[in-house]
C-alpha positions in Angstrom: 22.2 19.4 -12.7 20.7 18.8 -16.2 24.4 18.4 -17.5 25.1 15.8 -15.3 21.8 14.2 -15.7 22.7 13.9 -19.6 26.6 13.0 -19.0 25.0 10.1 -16.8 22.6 9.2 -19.6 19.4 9.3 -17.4 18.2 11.5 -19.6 18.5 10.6 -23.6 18.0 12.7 -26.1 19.3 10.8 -29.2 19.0 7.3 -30.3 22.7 6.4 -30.2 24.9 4.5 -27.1 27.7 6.5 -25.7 29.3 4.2 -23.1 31.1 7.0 -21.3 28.9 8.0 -18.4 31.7 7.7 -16.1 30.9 8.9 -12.4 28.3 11.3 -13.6 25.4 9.0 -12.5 27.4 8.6 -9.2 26.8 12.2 -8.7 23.6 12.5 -9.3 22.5 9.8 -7.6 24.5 11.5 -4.6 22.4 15.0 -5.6 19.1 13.3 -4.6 20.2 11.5 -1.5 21.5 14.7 -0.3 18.1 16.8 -1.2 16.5 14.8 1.6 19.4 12.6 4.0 16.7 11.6 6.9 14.1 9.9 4.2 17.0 8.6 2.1 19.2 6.8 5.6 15.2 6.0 6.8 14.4 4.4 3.2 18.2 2.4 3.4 17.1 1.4 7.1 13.8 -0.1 5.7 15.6 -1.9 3.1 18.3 -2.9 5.7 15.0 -4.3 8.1 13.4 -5.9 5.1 16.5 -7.9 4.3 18.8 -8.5 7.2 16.3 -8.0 9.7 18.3 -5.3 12.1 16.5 -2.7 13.9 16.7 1.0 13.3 18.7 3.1 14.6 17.2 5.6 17.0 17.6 9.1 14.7 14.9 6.8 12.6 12.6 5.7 15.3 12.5 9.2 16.9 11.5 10.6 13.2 8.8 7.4 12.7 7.0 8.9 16.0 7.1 12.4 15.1 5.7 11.6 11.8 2.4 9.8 13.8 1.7 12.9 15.7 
């Protein structure tokens, strides 16, 4: 993971500008959505709500009232 992390240059460990990420930061980015899929599609719903004002869907609103109890 730390690899891809420095491929991607989210982590920098020298002053100079290598322009060749590539797809690296598309797969780590993908890593942490899939450590957690129900807060990640929960976090995109919110954003979704905030923005375009549609409802959640019902995996979300299930997982909303289980968090109350």
């Amino acid at each position: 993971m730390a690899y891809l992390f420095l491929k991607a240059g989210l982590i920098v460990l020298d002053a100079s500008q290598n322009g060749s990420g590539g797809d690296y930061g598309y797969m780590a980015f993908a890593f942490f959505a899939g450590l957690n899929v129900d807060k990640f599609v929960g976090k995109i719903e919110d954003v979704g709500m905030a923005i375009f004002g549609i409802e959640k869907s019902r995996t979300a609103r299930s997982g909303d009232n289980s968090d109350q109890k």
